[in-house]
C-alpha positions in Angstrom: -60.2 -123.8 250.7 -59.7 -127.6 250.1 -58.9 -128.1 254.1 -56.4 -130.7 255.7 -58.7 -132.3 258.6 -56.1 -134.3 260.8 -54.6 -131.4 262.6 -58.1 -129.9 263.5 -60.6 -131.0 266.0 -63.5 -129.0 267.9 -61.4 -127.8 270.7 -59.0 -126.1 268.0 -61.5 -124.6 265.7 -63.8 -122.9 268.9 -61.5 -119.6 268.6 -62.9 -119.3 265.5 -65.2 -115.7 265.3 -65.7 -115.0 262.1 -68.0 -116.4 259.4 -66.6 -119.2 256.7 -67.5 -120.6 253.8 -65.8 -124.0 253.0 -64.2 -124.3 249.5 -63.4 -127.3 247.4 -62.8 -128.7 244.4 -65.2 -132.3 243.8 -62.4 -134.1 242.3 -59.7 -133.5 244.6 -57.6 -136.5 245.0 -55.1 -134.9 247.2 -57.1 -134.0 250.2 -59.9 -136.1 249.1 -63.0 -134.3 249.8 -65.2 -136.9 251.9 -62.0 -137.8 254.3 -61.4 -133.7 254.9 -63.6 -131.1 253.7 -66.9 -133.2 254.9 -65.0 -133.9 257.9 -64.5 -130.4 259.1 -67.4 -128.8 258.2 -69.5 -130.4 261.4 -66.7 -128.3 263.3 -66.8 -124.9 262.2 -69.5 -123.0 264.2 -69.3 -119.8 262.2 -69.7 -121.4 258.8 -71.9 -119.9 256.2 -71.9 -121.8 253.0 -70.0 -124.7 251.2 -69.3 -124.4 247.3 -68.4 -127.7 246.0 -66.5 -127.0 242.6 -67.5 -129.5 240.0 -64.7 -131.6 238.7 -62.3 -129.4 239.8 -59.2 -131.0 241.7 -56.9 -129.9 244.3 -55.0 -126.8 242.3 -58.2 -125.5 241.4 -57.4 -122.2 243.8 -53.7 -121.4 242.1 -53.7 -118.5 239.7 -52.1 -119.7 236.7 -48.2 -118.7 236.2 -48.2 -115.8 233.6 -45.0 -116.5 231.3 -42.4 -113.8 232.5 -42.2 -110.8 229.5 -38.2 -110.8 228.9 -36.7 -106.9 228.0 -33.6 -106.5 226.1 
């Protein structure tokens, strides 16, 4: 999900077995999608899909914070 490309490169994504699909959000201005996601993809051998979420950002995959019930 929404990938951070600079650590990665061919050599360290061969140990890879299993199958992948690449998540992200379209609108994702923290790892912007054309410098990571689109950057990786080329690199994972076992990948199965890509879902592009439309005009969703980079938080799009956090659960929302339920507000804490308080017992007296």
């Amino acid at each position: 999900m929404a990938p951070l490309r600079v650590p990665f490169g061919r050599q360290d994504l061969a140990p890879v077995t299993v199958p992948l699909v690449l998540a992200y959000g379209s609108e994702d201005q923290v790892l912007i999608p054309e410098e990571n996601a689109a950057r990786i993809a080329p690199l994972l051998k076992t990948l199965t899909g890509v879902e592009v979420i439309q005009g969703a950002g980079h938080c799009v995959f956090l659960a929302p914070c339920a507000r804490p019930t308080l017992r007296h």
